[in-house]
PLY file of the C-alpha trace (Angstrom):
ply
format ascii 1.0
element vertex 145
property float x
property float y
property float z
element edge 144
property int vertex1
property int vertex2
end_header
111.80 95.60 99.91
112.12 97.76 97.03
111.21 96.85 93.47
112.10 98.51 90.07
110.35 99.43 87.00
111.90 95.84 85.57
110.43 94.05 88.33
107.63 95.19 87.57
107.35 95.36 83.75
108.55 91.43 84.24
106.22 90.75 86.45
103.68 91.86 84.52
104.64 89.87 81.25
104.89 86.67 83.31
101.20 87.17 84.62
99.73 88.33 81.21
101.82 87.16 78.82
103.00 84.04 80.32
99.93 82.73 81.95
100.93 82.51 85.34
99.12 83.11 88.20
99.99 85.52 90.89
101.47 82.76 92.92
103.57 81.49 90.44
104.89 85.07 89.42
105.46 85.53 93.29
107.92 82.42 93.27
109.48 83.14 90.09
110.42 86.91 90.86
110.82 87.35 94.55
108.15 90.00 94.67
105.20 89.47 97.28
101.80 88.52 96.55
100.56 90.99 97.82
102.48 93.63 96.37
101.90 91.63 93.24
98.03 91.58 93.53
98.13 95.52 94.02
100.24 96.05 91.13
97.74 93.71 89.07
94.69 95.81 90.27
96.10 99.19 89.17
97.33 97.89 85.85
94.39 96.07 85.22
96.37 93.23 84.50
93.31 90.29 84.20
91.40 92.44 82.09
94.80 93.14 79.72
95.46 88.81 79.91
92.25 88.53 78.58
92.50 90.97 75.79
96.03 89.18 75.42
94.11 85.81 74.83
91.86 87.24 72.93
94.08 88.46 70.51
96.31 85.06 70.40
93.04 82.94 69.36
92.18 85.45 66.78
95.99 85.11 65.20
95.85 81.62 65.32
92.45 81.59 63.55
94.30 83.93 61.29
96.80 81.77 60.70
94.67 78.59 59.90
93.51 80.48 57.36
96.80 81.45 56.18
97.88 77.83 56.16
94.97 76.65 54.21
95.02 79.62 52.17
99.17 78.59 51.12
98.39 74.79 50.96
95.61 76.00 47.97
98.81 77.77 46.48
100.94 75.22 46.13
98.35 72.73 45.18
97.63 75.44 41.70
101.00 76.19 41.44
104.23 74.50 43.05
107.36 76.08 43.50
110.39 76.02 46.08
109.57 79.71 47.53
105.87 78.71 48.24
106.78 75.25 49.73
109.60 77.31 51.91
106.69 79.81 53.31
104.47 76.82 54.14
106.74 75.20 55.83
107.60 78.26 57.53
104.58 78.76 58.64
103.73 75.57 59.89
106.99 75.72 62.39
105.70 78.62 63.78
102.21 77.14 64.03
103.17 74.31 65.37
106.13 75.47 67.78
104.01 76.09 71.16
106.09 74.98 73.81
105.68 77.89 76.64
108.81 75.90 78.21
110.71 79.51 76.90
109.95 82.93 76.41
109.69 83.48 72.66
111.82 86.03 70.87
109.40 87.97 69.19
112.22 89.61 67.49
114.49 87.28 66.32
110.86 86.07 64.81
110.21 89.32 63.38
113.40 89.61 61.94
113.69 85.69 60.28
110.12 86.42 58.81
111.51 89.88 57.47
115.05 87.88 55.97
112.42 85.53 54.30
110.37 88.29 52.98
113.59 90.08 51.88
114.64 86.96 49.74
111.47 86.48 48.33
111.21 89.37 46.93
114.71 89.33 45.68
113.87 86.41 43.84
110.33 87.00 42.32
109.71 90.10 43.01
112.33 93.12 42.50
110.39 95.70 41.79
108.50 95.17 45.21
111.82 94.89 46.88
113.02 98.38 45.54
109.27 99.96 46.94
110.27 98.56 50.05
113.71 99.76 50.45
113.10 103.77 51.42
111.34 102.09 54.12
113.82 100.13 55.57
116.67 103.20 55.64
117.73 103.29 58.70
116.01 99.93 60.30
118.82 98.76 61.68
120.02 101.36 63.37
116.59 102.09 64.66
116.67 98.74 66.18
120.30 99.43 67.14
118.78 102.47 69.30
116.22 100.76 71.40
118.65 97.01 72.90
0 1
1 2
2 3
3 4
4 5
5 6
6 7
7 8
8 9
9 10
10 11
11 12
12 13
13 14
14 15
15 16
16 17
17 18
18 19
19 20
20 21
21 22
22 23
23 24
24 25
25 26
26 27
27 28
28 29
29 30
30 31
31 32
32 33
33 34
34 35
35 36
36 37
37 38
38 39
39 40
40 41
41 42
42 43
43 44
44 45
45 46
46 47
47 48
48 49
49 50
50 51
51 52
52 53
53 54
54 55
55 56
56 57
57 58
58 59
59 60
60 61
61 62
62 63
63 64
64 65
65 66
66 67
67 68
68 69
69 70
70 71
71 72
72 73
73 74
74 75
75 76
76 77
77 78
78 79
79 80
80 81
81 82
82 83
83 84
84 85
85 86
86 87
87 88
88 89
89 90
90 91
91 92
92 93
93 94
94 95
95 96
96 97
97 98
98 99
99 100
100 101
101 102
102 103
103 104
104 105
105 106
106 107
107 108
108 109
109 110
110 111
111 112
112 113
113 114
114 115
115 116
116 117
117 118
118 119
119 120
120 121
121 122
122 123
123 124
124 125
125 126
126 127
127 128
128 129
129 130
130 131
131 132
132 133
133 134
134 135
135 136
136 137
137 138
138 139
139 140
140 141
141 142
142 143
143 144
C-alpha cells in the first residue's frame, strides 16, 4: 500500500507529538508497523519526542513562573486586565486533556486578540509600534490553510 506525505507528516505528529507508541499510531492511521518503525528510524523520531518533551517541561516551568510572577502583580496592584491575563493563563495551564489535538493556532491567535486589547487599553503607544508588524498578518495566514 501506498502512503502520502500526510500520512506520514500525521504519523509522525501522533508518535512525537501525541505520545503514542508505534502500535497505537499503526491502529490509528492504517499504516504498518513496520513501515512505521522505518519511517521513525530515518526521521529520528524518538530522539525528536524527546527533544519535544524536553521542551514541554521547560514551558511549563516557564509558565509556573509566569503564574507566580502575575499572582505577585495583582497582589501590588489589582486591576481587571491583570486578573483577565491570570486567569488566562491558568486555563491554559490547567487545560491538559490530550483527549484532542490542540489548536495551536486558534491559541496563538486568542493570546494575540488579548494582547491586541491590552494594549488598546493601557498601552497605545505600544499598540501603534506593533502595527507595521502586523501588515499583512492575515493574509499571510490566509496564504498557508
Amino acid at each position: 500500500m501506498s502512503f502520502n506525505l500526510d500520512d506520514r507528516i500525521n504519523a509522525r505528529r501522533l508518535f512525537v507529538e501525541s505520545g503514542m507508541s508505534y502500535e497505537e499510531v499503526a491502529a490509528e492511521t492504517g499504516v504498518s508497523l513496520s513501515a512505521l518503525k522505518n519511517w521513525g528510524k530515518e526521521g529520528k523520531w524518538t530522539e525528536e519526542r524527546e527533544e519535544y518533551e524536553r521542551e514541554i517541561l521547560d514551558i511549563s516551568a516557564r509558565l509556573r513562573k509566569t503564574t507566580l510572577k502575575k499572582v505577585k502583580e495583582i497582589e501590588a496592584d489589582p486591576n481587571d486586565q491583570k486578573i483577565y491575563a491570570l486567569r488566562t493563563l491558568l486555563q491554559a495551564t490547567f487545560n491538559k486533556s490530550r483527549a484532542k489535538p490542540v489548536d495551536k493556532a486558534r491559541l496563538y491567535l486568542d493570546w494575540l486578540e488579548k494582547l491586541l486589547g491590552y494594549l488598546k487599553a493601557e498601552d497605545a503607544e505600544a499598540l501603534r509600534y506593533l502595527q507595521p508588524h502586523l501588515a499583512g498578518f492575515a493574509e499571510t495566514i490566509k496564504g498557508e490553510e
